[in-house]
C-alpha positions, 0 to 999 in steps of 0.5 A: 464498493463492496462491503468490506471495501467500504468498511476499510474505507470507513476506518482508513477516514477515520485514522486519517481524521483522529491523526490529522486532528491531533496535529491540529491541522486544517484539511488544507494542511494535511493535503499540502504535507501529503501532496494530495488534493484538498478533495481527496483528503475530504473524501478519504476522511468520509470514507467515500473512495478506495484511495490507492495505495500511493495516496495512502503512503503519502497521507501516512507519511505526512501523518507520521504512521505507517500504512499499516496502522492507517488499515488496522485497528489499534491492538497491544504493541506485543502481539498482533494476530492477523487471521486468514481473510482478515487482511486489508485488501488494498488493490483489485485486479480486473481480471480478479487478482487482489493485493493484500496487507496481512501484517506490519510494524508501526513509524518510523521504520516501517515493514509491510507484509503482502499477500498478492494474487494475479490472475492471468491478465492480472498487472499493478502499476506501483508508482515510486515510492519514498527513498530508501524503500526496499522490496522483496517478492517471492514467487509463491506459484505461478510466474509473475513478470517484476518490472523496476525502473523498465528493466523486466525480470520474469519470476517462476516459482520459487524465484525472489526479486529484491529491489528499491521500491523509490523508482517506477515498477509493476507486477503482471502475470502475462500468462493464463494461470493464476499467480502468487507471491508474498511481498515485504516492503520496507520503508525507513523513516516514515513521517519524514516528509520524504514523498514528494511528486505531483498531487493526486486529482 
C-alpha cells in the first residue's frame, strides 16, 4: 500500500473499532452481523488491508454508519467541504483508473457521491449491493461500458444510466482512451441489516 492508502486504512480501523465498541461487541460479533470473517475484521481494525468497497458496506451497514463517514473524519453536521484530491480513493484499476468517494451523507439514507477514472482496459466488478440500492452514472468523457444483471449498455459522453445497485454489475472502458464519470449511489436504510451473502476470506 502506498502512503495514502495506508493512512485511509489506518482511519477506516480506527472507525471501524470506535463504532464496533461502542455497541460493546466482541470482534466475533461484528464479523457475524456484517457477514465477514473474524480475521478480516482484525485486519481492518489494524489498518493492515485495503478492504474492498463490499467488505466496507457491510462493516458500515452492520455498524449502522454509512460508508462515508467510515472513510472521513468527523466535521460539523452543516457543512462539509471536500477539496479537490481529498477523496478517498477506495478502488485502484491495473491499468491506472481509480474510484473515489468525494462526498456523502450520514445513516440511515444514505447518498454517496464518486468521482471515477477508467483507463483503457480499466474494469470494476461491483458485487450486489443492499436492496433498494439505486445508482446513477453520468459519462463525463470517454465511453464507458455498464453491465447490470448481464444486460450491457454502452455509454458516450453525456449519456447517463440509472439502475438498482442490489443485483451484480460492473463499469469497463473497453477502449483506449481515458474514460470519466460521476456516480451517486443511493442506499436507503443503512444499518438495517440488510447485506446478506457469503462472508469474505
Amino acid at each position: 500500500m502506498d502512503a495514502d492508502t495506508e493512512s485511509l486504512a489506518r482511519a477506516v480501523g480506527a472507525r471501524v473499532r470506535l463504532e464496533r465498541q461502542a455497541r460493546g461487541w466482541t470482534l466475533d460479533q461484528l464479523a457475524e452481523h456484517a457477514g465477514v470473517s473474524r480475521r478480516m475484521v482484525v485486519n481492518v481494525e489494524q489498518g493492515a488491508v485495503n478492504p474492498s468497497v463490499g467488505t466496507l458496506l457491510r462493516l458500515g451497514d452492520a455498524l449502522g454508519v454509512g460508508l462515508p463517514s467510515l472513510v472521513e473524519l468527523p466535521a460539523p453536521k452543516e457543512v462539509k467541504l471536500t477539496r479537490c484530491g481529498e477523496g478517498a480513493v477506495l478502488w485502484s484499476g491495473e491499468q491506472g483508473g481509480r474510484g473515489v468517494l468525494v462526498a456523502g451523507t450520514e445513516a440511515p439514507d444514505v447518498v454517496e457521491l464518486w468521482d471515477w477514472s477508467l483507463a483503457g482496459g480499466d474494469r470494476h466488478e461491483s458485487e450486489p449491493h443492499a436492496p433498494g440500492t439505486r445508482e446513477l452514472l453520468h459519462v463525463l468523457t470517454g465511453e464507458v461500458e455498464v453491465e447490470v444483471d448481464g444486460q450491457a449498455h454502452r455509454l458516450g459522453t453525456g449519456d447517463a444510466l440509472t439502475f438498482y445497485g442490489d443485483v451484480a454489475h460492473s463499469y469497463a472502458n473497453l477502449g483506449t482512451e481515458p474514460a470519466r464519470f460521476s456516480l451517486t449511489v443511493y442506499e436507503p436504510g443503512v444499518g438495517s441489516g440488510r447485506m446478506t451473502g457469503e462472508p469474505d476470506a
